[in-house]
GURO-814104 format. One line per 5 residues: number of its first residue (from 1); for each residue x, y, z of C-alpha. Coordinates in steps of 0.25 Angstrom, whole numbers, plus 5000, padded with zeros to 4 digits. Example, Ala and Ser with C-alpha at 12.3 -4.5 7.8 and 13.67 -1.06 7.14 Angstrom:
! GURO-814104
1> 5049 4982 5031 | 5055 4996 5029
//
This chain:
! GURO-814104
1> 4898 5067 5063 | 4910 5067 5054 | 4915 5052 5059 | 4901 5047 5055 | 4902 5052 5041
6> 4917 5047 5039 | 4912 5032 5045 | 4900 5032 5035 | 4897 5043 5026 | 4884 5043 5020
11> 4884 5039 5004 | 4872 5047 4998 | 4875 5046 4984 | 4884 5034 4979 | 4896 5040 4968
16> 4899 5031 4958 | 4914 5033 4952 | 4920 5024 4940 | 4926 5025 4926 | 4927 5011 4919
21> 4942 5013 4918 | 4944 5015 4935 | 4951 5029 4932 | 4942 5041 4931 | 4929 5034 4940
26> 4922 5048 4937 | 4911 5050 4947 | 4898 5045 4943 | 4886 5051 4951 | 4873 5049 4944
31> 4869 5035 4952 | 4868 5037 4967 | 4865 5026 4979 | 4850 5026 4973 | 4852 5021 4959
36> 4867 5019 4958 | 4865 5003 4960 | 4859 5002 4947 | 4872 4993 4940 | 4885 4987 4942
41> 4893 4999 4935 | 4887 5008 4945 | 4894 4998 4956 | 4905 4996 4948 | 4907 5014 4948
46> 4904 5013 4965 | 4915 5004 4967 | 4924 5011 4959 | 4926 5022 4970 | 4933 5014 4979
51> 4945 5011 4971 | 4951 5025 4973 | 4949 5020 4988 | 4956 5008 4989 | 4965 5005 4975
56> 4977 5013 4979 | 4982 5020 4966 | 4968 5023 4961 | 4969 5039 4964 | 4971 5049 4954
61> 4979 5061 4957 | 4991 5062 4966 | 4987 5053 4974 | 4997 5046 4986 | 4995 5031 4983
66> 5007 5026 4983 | 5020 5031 4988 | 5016 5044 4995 | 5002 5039 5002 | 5011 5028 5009
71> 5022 5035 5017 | 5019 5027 5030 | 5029 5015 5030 | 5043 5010 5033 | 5045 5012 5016
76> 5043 5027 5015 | 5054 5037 5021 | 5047 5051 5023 | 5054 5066 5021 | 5047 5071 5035
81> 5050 5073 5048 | 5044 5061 5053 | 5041 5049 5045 | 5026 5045 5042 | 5018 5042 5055
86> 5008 5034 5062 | 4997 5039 5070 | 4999 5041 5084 | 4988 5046 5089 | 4973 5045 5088
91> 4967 5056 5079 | 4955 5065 5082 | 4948 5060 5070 | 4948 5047 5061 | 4940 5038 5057
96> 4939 5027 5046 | 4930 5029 5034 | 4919 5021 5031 | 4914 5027 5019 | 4922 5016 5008
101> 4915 5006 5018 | 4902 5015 5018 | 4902 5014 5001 | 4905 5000 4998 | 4895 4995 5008
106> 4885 5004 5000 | 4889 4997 4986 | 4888 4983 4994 | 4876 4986 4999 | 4869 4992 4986
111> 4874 4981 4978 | 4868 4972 4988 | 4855 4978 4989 | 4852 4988 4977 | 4858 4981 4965
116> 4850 4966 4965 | 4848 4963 4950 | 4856 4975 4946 | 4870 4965 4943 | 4872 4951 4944
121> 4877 4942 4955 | 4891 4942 4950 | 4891 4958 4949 | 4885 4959 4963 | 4896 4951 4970
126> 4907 4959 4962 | 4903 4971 4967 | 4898 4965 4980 | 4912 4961 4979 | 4918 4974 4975
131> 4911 4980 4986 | 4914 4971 4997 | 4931 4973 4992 | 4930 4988 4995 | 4923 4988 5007
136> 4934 4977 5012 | 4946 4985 5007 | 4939 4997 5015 | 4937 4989 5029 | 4950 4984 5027
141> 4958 4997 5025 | 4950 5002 5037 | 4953 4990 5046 | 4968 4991 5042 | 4966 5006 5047
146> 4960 5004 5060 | 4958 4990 5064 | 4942 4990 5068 | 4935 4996 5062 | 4918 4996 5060
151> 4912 4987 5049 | 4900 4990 5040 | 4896 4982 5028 | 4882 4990 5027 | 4879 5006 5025
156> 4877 5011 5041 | 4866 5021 5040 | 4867 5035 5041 | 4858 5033 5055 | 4866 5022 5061
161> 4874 5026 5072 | 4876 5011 5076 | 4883 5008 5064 | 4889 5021 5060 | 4896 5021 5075
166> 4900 5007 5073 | 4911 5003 5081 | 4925 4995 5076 | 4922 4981 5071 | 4935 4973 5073
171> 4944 4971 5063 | 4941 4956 5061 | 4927 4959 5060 | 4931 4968 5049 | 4942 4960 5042
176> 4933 4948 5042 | 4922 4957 5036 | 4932 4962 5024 | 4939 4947 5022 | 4922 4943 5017
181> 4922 4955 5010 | 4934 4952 5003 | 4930 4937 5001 | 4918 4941 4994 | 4923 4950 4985
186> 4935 4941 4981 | 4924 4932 4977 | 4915 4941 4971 | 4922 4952 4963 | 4924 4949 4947
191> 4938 4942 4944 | 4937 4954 4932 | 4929 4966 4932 | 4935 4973 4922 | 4950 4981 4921
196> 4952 4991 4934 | 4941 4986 4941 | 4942 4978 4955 | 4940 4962 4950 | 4944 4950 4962
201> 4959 4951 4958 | 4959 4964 4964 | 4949 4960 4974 | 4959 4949 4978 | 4971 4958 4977
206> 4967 4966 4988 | 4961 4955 4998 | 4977 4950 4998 | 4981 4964 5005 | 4967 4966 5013
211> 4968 4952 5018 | 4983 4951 5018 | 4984 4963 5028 | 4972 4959 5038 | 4979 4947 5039
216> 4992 4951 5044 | 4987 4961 5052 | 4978 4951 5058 | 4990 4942 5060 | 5001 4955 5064
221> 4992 4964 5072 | 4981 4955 5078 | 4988 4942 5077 | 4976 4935 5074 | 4981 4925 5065
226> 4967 4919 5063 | 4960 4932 5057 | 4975 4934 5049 | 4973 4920 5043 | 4960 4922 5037
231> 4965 4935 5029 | 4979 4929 5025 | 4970 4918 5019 | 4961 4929 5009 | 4975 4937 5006
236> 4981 4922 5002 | 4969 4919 4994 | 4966 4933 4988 | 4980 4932 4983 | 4978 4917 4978
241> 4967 4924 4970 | 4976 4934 4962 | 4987 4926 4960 | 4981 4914 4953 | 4973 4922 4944
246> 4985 4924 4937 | 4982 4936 4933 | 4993 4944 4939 | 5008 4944 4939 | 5022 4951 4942
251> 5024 4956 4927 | 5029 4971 4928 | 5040 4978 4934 | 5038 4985 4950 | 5039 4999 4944
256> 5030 4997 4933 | 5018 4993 4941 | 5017 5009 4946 | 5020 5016 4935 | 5014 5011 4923
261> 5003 5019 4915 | 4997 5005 4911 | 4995 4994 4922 | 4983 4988 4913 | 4984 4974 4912
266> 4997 4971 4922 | 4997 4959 4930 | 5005 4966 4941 | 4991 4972 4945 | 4980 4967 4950
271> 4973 4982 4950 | 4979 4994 4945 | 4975 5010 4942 | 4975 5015 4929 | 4979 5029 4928
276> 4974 5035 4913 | 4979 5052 4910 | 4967 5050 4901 | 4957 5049 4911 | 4964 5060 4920
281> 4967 5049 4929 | 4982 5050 4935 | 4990 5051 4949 | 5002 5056 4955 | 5009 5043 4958
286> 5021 5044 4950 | 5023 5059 4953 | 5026 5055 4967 | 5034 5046 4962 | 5043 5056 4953
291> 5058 5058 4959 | 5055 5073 4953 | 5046 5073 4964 | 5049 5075 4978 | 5044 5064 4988
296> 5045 5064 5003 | 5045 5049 5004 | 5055 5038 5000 | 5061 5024 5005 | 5064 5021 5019
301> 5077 5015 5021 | 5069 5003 5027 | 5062 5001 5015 | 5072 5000 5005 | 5080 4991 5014
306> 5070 4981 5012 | 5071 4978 4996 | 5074 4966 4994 | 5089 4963 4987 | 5086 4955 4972
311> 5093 4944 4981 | 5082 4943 4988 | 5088 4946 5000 | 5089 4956 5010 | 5098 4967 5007
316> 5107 4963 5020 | 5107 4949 5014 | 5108 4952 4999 | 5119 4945 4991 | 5116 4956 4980
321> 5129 4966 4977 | 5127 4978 4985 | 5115 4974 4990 | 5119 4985 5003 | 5120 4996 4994
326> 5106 5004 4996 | 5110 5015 4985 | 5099 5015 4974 | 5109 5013 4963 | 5112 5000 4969
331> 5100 4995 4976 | 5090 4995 4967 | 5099 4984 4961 | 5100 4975 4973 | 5085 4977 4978
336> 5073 4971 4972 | 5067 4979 4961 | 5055 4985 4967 | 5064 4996 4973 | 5071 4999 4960
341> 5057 5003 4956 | 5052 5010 4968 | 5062 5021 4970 | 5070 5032 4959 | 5084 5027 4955
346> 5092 5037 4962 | 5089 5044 4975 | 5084 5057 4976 | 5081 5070 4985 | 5065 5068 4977
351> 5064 5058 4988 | 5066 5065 5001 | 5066 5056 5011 | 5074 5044 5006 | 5081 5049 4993
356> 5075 5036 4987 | 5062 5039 4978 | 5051 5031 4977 | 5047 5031 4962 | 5039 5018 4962
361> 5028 5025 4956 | 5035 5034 4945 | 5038 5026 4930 | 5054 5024 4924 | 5050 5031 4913
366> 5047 5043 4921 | 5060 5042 4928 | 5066 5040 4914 | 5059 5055 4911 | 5065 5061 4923
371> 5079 5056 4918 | 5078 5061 4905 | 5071 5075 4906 | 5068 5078 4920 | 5053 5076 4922
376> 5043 5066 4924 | 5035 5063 4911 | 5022 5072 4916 | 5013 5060 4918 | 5022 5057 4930
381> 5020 5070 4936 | 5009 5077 4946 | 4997 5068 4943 | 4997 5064 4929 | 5002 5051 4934
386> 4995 5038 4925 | 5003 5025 4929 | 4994 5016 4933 | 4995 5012 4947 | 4994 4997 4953
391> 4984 4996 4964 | 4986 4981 4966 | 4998 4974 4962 | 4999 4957 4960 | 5013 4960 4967
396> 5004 4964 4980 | 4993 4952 4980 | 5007 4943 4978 | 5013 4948 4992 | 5000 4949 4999
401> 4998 4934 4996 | 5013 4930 4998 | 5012 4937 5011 | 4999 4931 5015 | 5004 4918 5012
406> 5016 4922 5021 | 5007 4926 5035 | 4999 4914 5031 | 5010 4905 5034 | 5014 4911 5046
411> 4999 4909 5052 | 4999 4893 5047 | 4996 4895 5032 | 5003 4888 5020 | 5020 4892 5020
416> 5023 4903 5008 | 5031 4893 4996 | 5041 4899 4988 | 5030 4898 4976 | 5024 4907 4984
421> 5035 4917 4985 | 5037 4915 4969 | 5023 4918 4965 | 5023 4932 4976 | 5037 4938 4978
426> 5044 4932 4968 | 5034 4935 4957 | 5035 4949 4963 | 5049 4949 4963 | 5053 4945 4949
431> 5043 4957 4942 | 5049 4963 4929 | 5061 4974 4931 | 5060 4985 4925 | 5071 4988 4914
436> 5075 5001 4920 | 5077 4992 4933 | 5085 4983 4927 | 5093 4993 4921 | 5098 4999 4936
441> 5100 4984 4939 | 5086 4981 4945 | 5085 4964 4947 | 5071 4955 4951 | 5074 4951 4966
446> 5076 4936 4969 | 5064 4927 4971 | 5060 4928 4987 | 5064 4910 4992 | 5057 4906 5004
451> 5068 4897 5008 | 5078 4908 5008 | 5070 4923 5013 | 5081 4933 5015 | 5086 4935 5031
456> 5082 4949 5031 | 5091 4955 5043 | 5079 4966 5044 | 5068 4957 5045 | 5059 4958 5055
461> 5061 4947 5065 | 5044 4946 5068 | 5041 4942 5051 | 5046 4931 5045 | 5056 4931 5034
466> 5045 4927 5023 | 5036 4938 5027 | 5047 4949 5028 | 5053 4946 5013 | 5035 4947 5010
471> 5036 4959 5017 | 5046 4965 5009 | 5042 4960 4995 | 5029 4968 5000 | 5038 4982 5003
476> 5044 4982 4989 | 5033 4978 4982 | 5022 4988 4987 | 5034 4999 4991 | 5028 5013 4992
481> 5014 5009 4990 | 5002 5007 5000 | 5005 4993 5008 | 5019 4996 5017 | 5012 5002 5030
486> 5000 4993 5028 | 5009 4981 5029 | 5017 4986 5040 | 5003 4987 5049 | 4999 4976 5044
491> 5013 4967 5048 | 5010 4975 5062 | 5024 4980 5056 | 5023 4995 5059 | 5035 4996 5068
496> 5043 4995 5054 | 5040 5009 5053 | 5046 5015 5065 | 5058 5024 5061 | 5065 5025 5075
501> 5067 5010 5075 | 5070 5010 5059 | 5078 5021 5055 | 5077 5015 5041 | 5065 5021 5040
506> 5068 5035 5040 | 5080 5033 5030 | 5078 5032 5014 | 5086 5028 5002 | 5101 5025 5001
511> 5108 5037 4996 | 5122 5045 4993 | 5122 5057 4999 | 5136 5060 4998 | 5134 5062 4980
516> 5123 5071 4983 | 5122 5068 4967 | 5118 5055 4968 | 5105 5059 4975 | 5098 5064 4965
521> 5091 5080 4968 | 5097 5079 4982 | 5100 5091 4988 | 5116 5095 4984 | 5119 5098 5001
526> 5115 5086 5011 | 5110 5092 5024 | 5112 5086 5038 | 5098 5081 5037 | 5103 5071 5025
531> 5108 5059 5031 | 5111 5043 5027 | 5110 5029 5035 | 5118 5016 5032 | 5111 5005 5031
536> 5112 5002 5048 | 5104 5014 5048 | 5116 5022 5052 | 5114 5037 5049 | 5123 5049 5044
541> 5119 5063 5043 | 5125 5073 5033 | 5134 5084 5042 | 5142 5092 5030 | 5152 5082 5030
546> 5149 5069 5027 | 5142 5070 5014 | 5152 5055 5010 | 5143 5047 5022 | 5131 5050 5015
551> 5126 5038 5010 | 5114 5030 5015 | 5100 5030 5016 | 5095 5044 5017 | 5089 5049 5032
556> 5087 5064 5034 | 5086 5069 5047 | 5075 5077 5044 | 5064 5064 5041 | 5062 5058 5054
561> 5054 5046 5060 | 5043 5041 5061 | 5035 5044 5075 | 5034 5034 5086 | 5021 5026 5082
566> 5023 5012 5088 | 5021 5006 5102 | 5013 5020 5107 | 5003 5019 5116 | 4987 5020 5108
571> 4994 5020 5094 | 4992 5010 5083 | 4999 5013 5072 | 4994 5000 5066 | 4979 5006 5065
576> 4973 5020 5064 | 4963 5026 5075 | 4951 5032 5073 | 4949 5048 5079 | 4944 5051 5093
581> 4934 5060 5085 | 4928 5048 5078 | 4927 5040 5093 | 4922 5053 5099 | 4912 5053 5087
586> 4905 5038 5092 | 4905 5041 5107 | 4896 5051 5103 | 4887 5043 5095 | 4888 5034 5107
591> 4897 5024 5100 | 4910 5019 5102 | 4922 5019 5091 | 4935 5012 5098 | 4948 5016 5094
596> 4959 5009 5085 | 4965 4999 5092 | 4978 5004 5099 | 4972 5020 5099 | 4968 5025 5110
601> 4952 5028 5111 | 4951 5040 5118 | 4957 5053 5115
//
């Protein structure tokens, strides 16, 4: 039965894959499950695998993490009919896979039970720690999927229907199950385990996201304050843990961070990957990332709304001189820095869907080329790509904690201080400008004051003014990369996303049509597609004649909304159901696999 084999496949023969760099990890398949537990290496090479799993930005090749993986959010404006969707109704078949949860429960339990004498106590409880991490960040990933979801901390056998047809645990059972496991391990795993191995600093790194996002989804979506409490208090002092060490720091400028060749030894990350042409290791990253290249994807109107003025205001609010002027030239100017770094300097066509391109991920010096000679360096094309890439940044444990600290008081914890804002935001917000920045008039935003927030006259009345300004230092920060539309579920903030009330979603960048020059490679005639709203919102359409009122943030009529998702009857857009086939699959086994909460059950 196909469901069966998904749930639990059968490991025969256990693959080892490593290199000691973390690049190449060649597969090694002379040791087996009958004499693969012979020494710590062999442990070391079995752990390795998951780190393509669950390190974004530790694939080869073109692969989609970030920017074109993570099209689903109130950021990203698509060139397509309708906008990225939710699902809206139950699929034949799906179904969660267990075989991660499957393979760490096999290296927990051969540790365990085939290795006494073969390490020491302190190299037991490492791996033992190592272990127990992965299979946490699996559980996790599957509870923030579907809610419930069956728990295993041993290897089911093959003969078990029982326990292979094991129904939904609930999800505290489960969170409470992954909160130990991520105790022991940040216990238990080495404070250093050599260079691009998981030590306890990355271990604590990614309990502040795990724990920060069952908290408040424990306190948004299930208002149980209690059960929020308990994981706001681990994301707090996960975070403590990072932060004194010390070890780690604000030093380099936003852009630099995703396009270096070298990230070796800089403080801004916690755990990065290292790319080497050497090794035939590279990616495709910054090819998508080259305004040569044509990208369906840009800015939503909505999203660039939200920087932040170097004022530290809101842009309504902002004292800054044409802080109402939303034309590149100018706002990159006014705005905090991160967005001068995130999109190309002019707009462009390359970009369909807002004219604005998003070139986070693509270096000056390959813009510089461009200029110059009209081509990318060749590195920077197809995948021959080598910048290293920052799979977990200080910036992020920083806001994780700020936040938590945040929810915390709202729930009866200690209030946020303004030394906390200095150590978190403010730290963030006076990084290093680039010298290309500062030379288009790039300035470090003001320090946030938690005596003086801005009055955001777009705030959402239901969070307070604290947690909205965290909310956004979050958006500019991690802009175009994995966390947007897990922080909207994870807010219970999914309404955010519907284009019909927030037309701002389904406009781009602010441009000038009526110079058709000054939008680089647009096409020489507008067509009645091509059209502009004001910053009401207020929309004009090309007609032939009124080529001078063609200034605003770019529509086309041709890139629609986003389907109806919310408030319909047996949908969740919050949490993903499992296929009738699989519910069919255990009533015919004689078991019962209940649906997603909010889907219906039966076809």
């Amino acid at each position: 039965m196909k469901f069966k084999y998904i749930l639990l496949s059968v490991i025969s023969t256990v693959f080892f894959t490593g290199c000691e760099k973390l690049l190449d990890r060649p597969p090694l398949t002379s040791y087996n499950d009958e004499n693969g537990w012979s020494s710590e290496a062999n442990v070391r090479l079995y752990a390795n695998k998951y780190y393509t799993t669950f390190f974004h930005g530790f694939n080869a090749g073109l692969y989609s993490a970030p920017l074109t993986g993570y099209t689903l959010s109130d950021d990203v404006f698509s060139a397509q009919k309708n906008q990225s969707n939710f699902a809206v109704a139950v699929p034949p078949s799906a179904i969660w896979d267990y075989n991660i949860i499957r393979s760490t429960n096999i290296m927990l339990d051969r540790i365990s039970n085939k290795m006494a004498g073969v390490m020491n106590q302190e190299a037991t409880n490492h791996w033992l720690g190592i272990g127990r991490f992965f299979r946490a960040m699996k559980f996790a990933d599957l509870v923030f999927d579907y809610g419930d979801v069956p728990f295993y901390d041993m290897v089911p056998a093959d003969n078990d229907p029982v326990s292979l047809y094991k129904p939904r645990d609930a999800r505290d059972v489960v969170m409470n199950a992954v909160y130990d496991d991520l105790e022991f391990a940040l216990q238990n795993v080495r404070l250093n385990d050599g260079a691009q191995n998981v030590n306890r600093y990355v271990v604590a790194a990614y309990i502040s996201r795990i724990a920060l996002h069952e908290a408040t989804w424990q306190k948004y979506y299930y208002n149980n304050d209690q059960q929020s409490r308990k994981f706001l208090d681990l994301a707090i002092k996960a975070g403590d843990m990072v932060i004194s060490s010390n070890r780690y720091d604000i030093v380099t400028d936003y852009k630099s961070l995703f396009t270096s060749n070298d990230l070796k030894g800089n403080r801004d990350c916690i755990f990065y990957r290292a790319y080497d042409a050497s090794l035939n290791v590279k990616h495709g990253v910054a090819s998508n990332s080259n305004y040569q290249t044509s990208i369906n994807i840009g800015p939503t109107t909505d999203l660039i709304k939200a920087y932040i003025c170097v004022d530290g205001e809101a842009w309504q609010n902002s004292t800054e001189l044409n802080a109402a002027d939303f034309s590149l030239q100018s706002i990159i100017k006014t705005r905090d820095s991160r967005l001068e770094a995130t999109f190309y300097k002019a707009p462009t066509f390359m970009g369909k869907s807002s004219l604005w391109f998003v070139n986070k991920f693509f270096p000056r010096y390959g813009e510089k080329a461009i200029e110059e000679s009209g081509t990318a360096p060749a590195e920077l094309r197809g995948t021959e790509n080598v910048t290293d890439y920052p799979v977990m940044r200080y910036s992020e444990v920083l806001l994780n904690w700020i936040e938590a600290k945040a929810e915390s008081a709202s729930l009866g914890g200690g209030a946020v201080t303004q030394s906390d804002i200095e150590k978190t935001i403010n730290k963030i917000r006076n990084r290093p400008l680039a010298e290309e920045a500062i030379a288009k008039g790039v300035k470090k935003t003001a320090g946030m004051q938690i005596g003086s927030l801005p009055n955001d006259p777009d705030r959402d009345p239901s969070v307070s003014s604290l947690l909205w300004e965290i909310r956004r230092e979050r958006r500019m920060e991690f802009t175009f990369e994995y966390s947007r539309i897990a922080d909207l579920k994870r807010w219970k903030k999914l309404e955010y996303m519907d284009t019909q009330s927030n037309p701002d979603l389904i406009s781009g960048g602010w441009v000038d049509l009526s110079a058709t020059t000054n939008v680089i490679s647009f096409p020489a005639a507008l067509s009645n597609s091509d059209g502009v709203a004001n910053t009401s919102g207020q929309r004009t359409y090309y007609n032939g004649t009124n080529a001078g009122n063609m200034k605003g943030f770019y529509i086309n009529k041709n890139y629609g909304e986003r389907l109806p998702f919310l408030n319909i009857p047996n949908v969740n857009p919050y949490l993903k159901p499992v296929g009738f086939n699989q519910i069919n699959d255990y009533s015919i086994m004689g078991y019962i696999l209940k649906q997603t909460e909010g889907w219906p059950q039966e076809n």
